[in-house]
LUMPARO-916896 format. One record per residue: y negated, z negated, x negated of N, C-alpha, C in turn. Coordinates in pm, whole numbers, padded with zeros to 5 digits, always signed. Example, Ala and Ser with C-alpha at 12.3 -4.5 7.8 and 13.67 -1.06 7.14 Angstrom:
2
+00569-00780-01319+00450-00780-01230+00330-00780-01320
+00225-00708-01285+00106-00714-01367-00003-00787-01290
! end
This chain:
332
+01789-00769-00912+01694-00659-00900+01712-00564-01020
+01680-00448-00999+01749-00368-01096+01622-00328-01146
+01632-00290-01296+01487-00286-01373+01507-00203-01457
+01645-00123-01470+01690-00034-01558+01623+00049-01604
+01465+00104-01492+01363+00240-01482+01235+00149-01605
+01272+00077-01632+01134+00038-01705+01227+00106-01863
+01309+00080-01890+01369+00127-02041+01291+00299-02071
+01268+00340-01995+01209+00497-02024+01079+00521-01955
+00958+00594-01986+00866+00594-01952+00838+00590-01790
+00693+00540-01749+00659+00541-01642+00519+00589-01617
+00510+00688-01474+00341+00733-01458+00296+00673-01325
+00233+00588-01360+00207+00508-01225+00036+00569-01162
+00007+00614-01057-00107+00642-01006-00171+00528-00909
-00340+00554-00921-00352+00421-00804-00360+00241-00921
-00354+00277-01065-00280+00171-01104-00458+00049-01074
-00510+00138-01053-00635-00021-01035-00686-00073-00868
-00583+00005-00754-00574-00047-00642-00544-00162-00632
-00586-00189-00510-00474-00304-00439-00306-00358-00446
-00317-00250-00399-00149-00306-00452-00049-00208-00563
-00178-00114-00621-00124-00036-00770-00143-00166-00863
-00264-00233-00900-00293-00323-00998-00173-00444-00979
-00120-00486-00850-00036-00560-00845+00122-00560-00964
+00160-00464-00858+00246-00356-00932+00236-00364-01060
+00157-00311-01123+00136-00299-01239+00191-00423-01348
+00085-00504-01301+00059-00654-01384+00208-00698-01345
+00301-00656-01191+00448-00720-01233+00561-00640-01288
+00502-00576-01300+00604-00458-01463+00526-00491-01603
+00354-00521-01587+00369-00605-01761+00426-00759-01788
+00455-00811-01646+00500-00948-01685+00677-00925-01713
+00728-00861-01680+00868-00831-01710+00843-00769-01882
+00781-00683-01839+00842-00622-01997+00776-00713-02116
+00676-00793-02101+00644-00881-02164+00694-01018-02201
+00797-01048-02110+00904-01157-02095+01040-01091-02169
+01048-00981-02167+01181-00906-02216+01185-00842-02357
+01226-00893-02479+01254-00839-02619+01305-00693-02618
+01378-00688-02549+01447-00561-02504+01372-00428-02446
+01300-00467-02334+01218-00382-02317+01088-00334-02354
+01051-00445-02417+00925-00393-02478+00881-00317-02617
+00931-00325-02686+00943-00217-02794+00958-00054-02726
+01023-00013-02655+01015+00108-02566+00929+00140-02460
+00852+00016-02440+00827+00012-02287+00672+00118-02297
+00642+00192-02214+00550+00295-02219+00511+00319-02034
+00382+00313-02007+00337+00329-01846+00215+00393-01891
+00219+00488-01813+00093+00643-01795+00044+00583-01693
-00090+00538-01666-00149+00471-01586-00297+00534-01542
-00294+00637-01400-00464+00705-01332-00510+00645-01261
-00602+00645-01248-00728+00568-01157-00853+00627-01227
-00917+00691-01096-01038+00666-01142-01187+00588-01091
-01093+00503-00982-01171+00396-00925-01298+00410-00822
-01240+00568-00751-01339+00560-00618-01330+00459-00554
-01264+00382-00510-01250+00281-00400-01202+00169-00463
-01143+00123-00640-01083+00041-00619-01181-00019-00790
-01108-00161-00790-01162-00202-00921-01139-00154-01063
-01196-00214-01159-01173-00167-01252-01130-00309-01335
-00994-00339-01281-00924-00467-01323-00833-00453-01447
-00856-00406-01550-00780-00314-01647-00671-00437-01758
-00553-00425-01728-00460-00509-01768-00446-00445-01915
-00440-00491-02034-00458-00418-02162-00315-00445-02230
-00248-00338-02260-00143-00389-02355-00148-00246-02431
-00037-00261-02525-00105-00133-02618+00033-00012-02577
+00073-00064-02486+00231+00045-02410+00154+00101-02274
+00031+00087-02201-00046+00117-02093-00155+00217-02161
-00118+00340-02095-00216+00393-02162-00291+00480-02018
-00434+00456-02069-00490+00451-01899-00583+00616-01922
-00579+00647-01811-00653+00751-01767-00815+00719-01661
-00861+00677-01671-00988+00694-01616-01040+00864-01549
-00965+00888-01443-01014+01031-01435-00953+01066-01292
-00996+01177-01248-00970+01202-01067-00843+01262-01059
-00740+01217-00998-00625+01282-00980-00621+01427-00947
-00696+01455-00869-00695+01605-00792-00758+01677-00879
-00825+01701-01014-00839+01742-01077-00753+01736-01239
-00635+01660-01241-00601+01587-01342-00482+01698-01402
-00498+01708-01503-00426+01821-01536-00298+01695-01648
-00161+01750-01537-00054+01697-01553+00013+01733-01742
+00006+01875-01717+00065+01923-01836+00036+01850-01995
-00053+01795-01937-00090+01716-02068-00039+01603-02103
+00058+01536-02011+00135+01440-02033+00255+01456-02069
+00346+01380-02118+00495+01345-02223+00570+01370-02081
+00714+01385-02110+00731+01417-01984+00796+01242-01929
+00813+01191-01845+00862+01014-01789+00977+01061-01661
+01003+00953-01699+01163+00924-01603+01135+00901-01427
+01006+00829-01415+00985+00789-01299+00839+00796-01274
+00842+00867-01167+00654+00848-01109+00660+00771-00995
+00535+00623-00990+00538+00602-00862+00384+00645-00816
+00388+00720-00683+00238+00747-00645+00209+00694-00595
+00076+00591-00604+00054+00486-00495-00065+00487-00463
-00159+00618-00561-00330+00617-00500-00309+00659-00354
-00437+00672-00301-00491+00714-00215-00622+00601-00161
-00648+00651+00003-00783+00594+00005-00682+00488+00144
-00656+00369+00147-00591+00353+00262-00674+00235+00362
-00840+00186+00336-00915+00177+00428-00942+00276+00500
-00921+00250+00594-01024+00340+00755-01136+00355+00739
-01198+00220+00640-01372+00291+00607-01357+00359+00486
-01276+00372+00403-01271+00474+00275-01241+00620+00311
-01136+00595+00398-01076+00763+00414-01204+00842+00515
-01275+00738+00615-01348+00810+00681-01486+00889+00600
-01490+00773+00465-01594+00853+00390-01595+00955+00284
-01460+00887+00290-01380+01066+00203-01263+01131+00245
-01295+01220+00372-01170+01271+00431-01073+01389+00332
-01184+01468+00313-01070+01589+00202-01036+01529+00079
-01064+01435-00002-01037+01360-00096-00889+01281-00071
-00925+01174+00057-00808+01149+00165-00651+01253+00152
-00684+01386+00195-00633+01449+00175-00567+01564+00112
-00663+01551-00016-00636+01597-00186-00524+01533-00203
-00526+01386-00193-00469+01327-00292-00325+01319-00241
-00320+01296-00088-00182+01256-00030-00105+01369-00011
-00170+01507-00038-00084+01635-00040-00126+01796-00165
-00242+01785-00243-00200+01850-00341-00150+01776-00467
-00219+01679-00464-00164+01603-00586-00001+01554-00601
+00007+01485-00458+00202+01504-00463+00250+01597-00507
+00249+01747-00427+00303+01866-00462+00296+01903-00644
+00170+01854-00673+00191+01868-00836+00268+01800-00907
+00288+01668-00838+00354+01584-00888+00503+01572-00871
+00533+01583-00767+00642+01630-00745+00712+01754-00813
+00621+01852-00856+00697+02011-00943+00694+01935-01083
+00682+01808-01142+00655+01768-01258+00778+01705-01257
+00812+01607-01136+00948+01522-01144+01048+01664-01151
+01013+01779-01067+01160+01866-01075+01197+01869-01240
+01044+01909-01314+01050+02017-01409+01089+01879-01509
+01086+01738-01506+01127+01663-01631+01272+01567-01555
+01289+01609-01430+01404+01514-01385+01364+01359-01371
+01254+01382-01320+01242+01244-01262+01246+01177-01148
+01302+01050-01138+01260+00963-00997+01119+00990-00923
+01082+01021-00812+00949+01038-00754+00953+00936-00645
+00843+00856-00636+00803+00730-00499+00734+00765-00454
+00683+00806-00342+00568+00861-00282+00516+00723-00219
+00419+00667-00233+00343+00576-00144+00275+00621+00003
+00344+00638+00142+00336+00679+00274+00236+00557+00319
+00288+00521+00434+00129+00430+00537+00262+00409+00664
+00262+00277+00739+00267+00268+00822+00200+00363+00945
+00050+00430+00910-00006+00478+01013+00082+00598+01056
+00164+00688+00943+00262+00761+01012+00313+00788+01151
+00331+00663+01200+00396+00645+01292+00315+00621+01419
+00148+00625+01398+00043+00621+01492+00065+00488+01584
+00068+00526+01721+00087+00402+01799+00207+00430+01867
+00308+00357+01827+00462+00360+01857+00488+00280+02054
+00532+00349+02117+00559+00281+02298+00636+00167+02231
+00691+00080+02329+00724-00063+02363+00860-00036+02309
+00938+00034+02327+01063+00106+02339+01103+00105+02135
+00980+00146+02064+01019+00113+01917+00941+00043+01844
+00941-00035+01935+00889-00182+01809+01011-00296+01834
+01023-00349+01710+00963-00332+01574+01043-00160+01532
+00946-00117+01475+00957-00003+01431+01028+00064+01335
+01161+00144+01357+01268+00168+01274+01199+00320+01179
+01266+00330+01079+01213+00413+00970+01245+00569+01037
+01323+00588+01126+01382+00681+01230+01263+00742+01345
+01186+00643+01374+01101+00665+01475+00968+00785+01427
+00999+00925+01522+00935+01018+01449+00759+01054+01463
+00680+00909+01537+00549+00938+01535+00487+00953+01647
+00361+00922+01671+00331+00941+01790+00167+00966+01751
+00129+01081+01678+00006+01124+01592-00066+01215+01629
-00209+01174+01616-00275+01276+01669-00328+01370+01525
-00384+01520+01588-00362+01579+01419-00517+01619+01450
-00618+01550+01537-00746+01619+01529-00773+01463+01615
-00884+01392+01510-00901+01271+01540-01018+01196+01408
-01020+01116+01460-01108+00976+01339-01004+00969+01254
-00906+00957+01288-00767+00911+01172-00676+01015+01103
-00703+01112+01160-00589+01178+01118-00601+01255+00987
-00702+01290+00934-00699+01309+00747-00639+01209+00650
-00601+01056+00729-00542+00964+00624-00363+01006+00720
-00340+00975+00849-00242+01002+00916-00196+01132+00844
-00215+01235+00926-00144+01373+00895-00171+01392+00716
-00186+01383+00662-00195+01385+00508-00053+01336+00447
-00054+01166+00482+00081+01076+00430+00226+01153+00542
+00207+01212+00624+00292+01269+00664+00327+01419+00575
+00209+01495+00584+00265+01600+00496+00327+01563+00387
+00278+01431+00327+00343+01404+00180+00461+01400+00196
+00524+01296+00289+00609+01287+00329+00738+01438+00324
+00665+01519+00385+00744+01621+00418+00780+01728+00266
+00688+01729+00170+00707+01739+00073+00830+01650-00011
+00781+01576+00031+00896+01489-00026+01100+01534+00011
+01034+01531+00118+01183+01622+00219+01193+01744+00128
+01117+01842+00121+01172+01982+00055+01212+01936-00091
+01144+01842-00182+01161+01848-00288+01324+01766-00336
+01379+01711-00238+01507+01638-00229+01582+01696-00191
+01604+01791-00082+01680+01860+00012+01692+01986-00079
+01580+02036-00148+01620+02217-00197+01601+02168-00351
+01540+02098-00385+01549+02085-00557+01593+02007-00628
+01693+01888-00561+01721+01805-00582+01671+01664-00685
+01533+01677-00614+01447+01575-00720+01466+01455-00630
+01529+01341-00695+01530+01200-00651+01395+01153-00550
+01374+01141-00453+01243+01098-00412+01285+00968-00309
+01203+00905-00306+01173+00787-00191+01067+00794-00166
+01056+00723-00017+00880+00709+00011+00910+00577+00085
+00793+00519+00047+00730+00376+00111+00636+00358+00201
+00710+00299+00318+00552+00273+00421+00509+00126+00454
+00431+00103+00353+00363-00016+00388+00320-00078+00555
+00335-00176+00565+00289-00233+00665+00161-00363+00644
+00067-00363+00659-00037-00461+00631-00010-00559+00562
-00032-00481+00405-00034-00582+00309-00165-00597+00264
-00117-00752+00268-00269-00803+00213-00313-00956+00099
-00367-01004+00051-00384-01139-00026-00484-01110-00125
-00511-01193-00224-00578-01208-00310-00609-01085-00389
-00769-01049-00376-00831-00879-00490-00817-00800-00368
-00832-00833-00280-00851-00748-00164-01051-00719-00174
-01177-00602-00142-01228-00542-00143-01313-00664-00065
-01407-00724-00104-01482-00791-00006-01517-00711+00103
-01564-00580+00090-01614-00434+00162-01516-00366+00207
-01361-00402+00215-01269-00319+00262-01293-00317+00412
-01317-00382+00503-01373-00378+00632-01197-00385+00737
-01118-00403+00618-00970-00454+00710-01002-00579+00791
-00899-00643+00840-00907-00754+00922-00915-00851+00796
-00790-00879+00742-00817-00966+00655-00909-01032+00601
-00996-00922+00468-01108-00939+00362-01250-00934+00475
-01245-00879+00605-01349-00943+00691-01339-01099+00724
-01272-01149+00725-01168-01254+00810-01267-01364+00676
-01220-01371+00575-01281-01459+00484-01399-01390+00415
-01443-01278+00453-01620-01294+00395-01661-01347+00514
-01675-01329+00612-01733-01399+00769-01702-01540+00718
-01603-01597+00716-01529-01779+00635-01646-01809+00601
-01657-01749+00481-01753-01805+00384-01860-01804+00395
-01904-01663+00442-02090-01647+00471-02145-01722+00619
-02056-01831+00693-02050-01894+00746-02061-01839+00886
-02037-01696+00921-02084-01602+01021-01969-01590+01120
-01953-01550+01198-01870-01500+01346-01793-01372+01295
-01673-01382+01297-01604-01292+01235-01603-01177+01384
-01604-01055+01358-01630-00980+01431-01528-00858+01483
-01440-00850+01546-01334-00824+01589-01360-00721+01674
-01303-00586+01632-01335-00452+01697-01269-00412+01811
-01322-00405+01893-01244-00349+02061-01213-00477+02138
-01146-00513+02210-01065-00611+02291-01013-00731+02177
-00984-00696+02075-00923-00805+01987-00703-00834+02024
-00679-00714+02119-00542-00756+02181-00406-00686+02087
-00512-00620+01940-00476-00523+01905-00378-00642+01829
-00205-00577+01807-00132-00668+01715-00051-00636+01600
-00059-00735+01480-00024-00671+01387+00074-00781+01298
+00171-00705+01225+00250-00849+01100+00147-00819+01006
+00169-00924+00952+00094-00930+00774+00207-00988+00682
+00209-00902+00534+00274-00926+00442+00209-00941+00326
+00210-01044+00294+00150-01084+00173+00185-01024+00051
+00085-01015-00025+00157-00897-00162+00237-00927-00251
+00265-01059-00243+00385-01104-00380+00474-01097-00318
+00525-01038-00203+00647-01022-00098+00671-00862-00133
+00560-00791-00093+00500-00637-00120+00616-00595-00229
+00513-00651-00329+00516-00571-00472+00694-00628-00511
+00765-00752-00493+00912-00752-00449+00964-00630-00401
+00931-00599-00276+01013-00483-00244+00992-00347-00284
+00877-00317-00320+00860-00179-00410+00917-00201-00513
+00918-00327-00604+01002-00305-00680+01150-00293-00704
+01223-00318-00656+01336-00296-00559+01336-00137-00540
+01278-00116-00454+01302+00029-00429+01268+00137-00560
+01165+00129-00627+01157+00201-00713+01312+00199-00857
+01356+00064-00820+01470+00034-00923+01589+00090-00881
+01574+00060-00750+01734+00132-00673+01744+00213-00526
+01632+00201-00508+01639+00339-00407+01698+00425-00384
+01766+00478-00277+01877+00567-00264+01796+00689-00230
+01888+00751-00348+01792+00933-00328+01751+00967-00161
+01674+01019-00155+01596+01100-00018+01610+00985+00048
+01584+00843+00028+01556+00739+00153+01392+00707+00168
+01367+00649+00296+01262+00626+00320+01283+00452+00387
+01173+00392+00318+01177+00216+00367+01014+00199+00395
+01046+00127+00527+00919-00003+00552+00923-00112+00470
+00820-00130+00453+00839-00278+00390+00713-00359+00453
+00741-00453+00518+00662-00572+00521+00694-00721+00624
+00658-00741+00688+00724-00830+00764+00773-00782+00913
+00861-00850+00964+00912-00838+01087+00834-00914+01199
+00800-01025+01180+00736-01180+01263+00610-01261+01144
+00503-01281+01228+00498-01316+01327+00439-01191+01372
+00466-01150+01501+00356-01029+01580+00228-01077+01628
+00134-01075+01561+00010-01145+01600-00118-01056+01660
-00172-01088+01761-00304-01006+01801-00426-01096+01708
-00515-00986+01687-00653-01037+01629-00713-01155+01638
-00687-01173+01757-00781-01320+01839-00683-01461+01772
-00544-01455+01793-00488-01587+01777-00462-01566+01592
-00502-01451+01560-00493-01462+01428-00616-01515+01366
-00703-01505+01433-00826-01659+01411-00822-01800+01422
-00745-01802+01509-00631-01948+01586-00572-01965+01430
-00478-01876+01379-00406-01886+01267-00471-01918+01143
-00588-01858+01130-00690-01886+01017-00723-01998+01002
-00779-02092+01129-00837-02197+01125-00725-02301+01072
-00604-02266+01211-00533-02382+01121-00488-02443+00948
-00496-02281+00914-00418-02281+00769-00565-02309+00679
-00646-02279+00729-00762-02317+00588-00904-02451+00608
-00838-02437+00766-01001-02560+00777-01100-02500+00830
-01142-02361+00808-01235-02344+00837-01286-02288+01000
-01365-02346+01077-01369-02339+01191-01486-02185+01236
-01395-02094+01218-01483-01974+01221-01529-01927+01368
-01548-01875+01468-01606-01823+01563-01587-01640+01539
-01556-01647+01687-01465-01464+01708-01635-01406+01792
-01626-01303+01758-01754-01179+01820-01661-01058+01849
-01583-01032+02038-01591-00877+01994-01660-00790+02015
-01659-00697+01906-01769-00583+01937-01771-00485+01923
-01801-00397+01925-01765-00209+01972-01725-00186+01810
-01637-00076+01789-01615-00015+01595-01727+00051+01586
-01773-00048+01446-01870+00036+01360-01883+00197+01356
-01960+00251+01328-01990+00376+01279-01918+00403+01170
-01869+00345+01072-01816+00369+00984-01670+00329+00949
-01588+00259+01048-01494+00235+01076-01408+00330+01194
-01332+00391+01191-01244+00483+01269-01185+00437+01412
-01208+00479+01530-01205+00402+01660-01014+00491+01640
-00960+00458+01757-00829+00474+01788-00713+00450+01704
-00743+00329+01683-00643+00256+01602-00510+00205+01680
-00369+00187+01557-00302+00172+01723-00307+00049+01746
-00254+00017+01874-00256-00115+01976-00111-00258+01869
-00017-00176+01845+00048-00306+01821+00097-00189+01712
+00164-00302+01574+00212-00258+01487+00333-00371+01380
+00466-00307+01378+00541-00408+01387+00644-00341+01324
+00711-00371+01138+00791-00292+01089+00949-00351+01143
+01026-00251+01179+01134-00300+01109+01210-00260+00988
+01217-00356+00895+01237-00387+00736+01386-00425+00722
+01495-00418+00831+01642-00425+00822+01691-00327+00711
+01653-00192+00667+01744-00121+00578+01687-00175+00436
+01539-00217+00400+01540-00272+00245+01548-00394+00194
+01580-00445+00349+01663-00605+00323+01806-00592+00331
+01884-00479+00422+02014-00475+00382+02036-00449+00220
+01997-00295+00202+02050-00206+00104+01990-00269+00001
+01871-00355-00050+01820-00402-00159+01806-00518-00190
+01848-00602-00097+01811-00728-00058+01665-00797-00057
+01593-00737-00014+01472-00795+00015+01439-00911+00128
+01394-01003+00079+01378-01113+00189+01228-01175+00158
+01166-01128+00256+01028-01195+00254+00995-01376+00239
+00917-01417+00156+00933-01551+00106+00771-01633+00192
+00658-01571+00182+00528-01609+00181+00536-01602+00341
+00453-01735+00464+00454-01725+00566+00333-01691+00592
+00288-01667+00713+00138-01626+00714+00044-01754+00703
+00065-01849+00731+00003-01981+00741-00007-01982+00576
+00093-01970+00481+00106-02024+00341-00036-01883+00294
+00019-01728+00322-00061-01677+00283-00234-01611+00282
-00226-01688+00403-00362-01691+00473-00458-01793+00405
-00375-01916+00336-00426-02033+00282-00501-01997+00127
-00374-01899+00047-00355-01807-00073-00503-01720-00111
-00482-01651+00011-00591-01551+00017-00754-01605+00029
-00789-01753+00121-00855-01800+00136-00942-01893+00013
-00828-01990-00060-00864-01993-00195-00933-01917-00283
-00881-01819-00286-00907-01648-00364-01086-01634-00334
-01057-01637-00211-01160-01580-00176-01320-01625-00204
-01265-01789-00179-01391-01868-00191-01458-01857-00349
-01357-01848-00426-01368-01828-00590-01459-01693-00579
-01424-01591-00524-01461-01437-00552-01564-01393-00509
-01536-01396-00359-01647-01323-00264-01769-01394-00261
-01823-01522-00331-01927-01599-00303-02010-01539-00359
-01977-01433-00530-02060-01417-00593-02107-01256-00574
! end
């Protein structure tokens, strides 16, 4: 794995998310293991924690910003070798409660950020969404990085949708006419341990229902299907890509198999943790976004060719992971 991008500064956004804080903590365990890199080692680190914790990893090379991106005035920073952008709001109940925020962040703030990589020559990562790609026909699943969308642009979803797409497309001009290094990443349902008791995903519902001993409650039909990738698999392949990413590429990352619907992914729960939970389905909340798509399924062949990424965590192992976690966390 190539780690060459940590020797010169880094501006990481998002760094107290979900899978920014991940990230994070596995670039201080490298450079903290490494003589070499740490004497140089320097990470510009924003968040200002609308949606996420305030899990603050302390070293004296992290120097943190507490403050709103879309207001964040860039110029005031040193100039760094590599930005990865990884805020945004990427619950369905977050983005629905902050749609122009939603879409502050996934398209003026790139664009700033992006005229910053032209103007210091840096690597740019854009953090994209599986939802890109809306609800893909039978014909492209598992879903190639090629497949151009099937999105609605006036909807419940589409301020988090059409947003990570414009980024996207930014990303295109800023590679194609200015030749700024860019990649973008589209997650596919990552999930595990420091997940939002209140995120209202499948998952972090999945084990507060566990625990509070309640009927986990499953929106629509339940036929809806999805992979899950556990985040120490995740934060592997972003790192990877941010190390060697091939200029103007774009990668999925998450799992290929198992393709699971909602319902037997309760089947799946029980087996892996013991706990004998009970399914409710029932209409989407008010505060959860209806037209979600039906099946969702990466294919992850180009950042397992070109980077070698190979997913390690099974869903049974990480379902078990997350469940542990949980019982520790969410009780209190």
């Amino acid at each position: 794995m190539n780690l060459d991008f940590l020797n010169e500064p880094v501006l990481l956004t998002g760094c107290n998310g979900f899978l920014g804080n991940y990230f994070l903590d596995s670039l201080v365990g490298v450079i903290d293991s490494s003589p070499t890199l740490r004497p140089n080692a320097c990470i510009i680190a924003i968040d200002n924690g609308i949606t996420s914790s305030h899990n603050i990893i302390e070293r004296d090379y992290i120097h943190y910003y507490d403050e709103n991106l879309i207001g964040f005035d860039f110029n005031r920073l040193k100039p760094v070798k590599t930005i990865v952008h990884m805020a945004g709001l990427a619950s369905p109940a977050q983005y629905k409660k902050y749609p122009l925020e939603t879409i502050d962040v996934a398209v003026t703030v790139t664009r700033k950020l992006l005229e910053k990589a032209r103007e210091w020559g840096s690597k740019f990562v854009f953090f994209s969404s599986s939802e890109i790609y809306g609800n893909p026909d039978v014909n492209n699943i598992p879903t190639q990085e090629t497949y151009k969308g099937y999105v609605a642009c006036q909807g419940p979803r589409c301020c988090y949708d059409e947003s990570k797409r414009l980024g996207e497309t930014l990303c295109y001009v800023y590679n194609e006419y200015f030749d700024v290094h860019t990649n973008v990443i589209r997650p596919f349902n990552v999930y595990g341990p420091g997940m939002s008791k209140y995120d209202y995903r499948m998952i972090p519902n999945l084990m507060r229902s566990g625990i509070e001993g309640k009927s986990v409650k499953i929106y629509g039909e339940g036929n809806q299907t999805r992979t899950f990738c556990y985040i120490s698999d995740a934060v592997n392949a972003i790192t990877r890509i941010v190390g060697a990413g091939e200029s103007g590429e774009t990668y999925n990352i998450g799992r290929m198999d198992p393709e699971i619907s909602m319902v037997d992914l309760i089947s799946e729960f029980r087996e892996s943790t013991g706990c004998d939970i009970k399914l409710e389905l029932v209409d989407y909340p008010d505060n959860y976004p209806k037209d979600e798509p039906l099946r969702r399924c990466p294919d992850v062949s180009k950042v397992c060719n070109q980077l070698g990424y190979e997913p390690q965590v099974s869903l049974n192992q990480g379902l078990k992971l997350t469940w542990d976690w949980a019982n520790e966390n969410y009780s209190s």
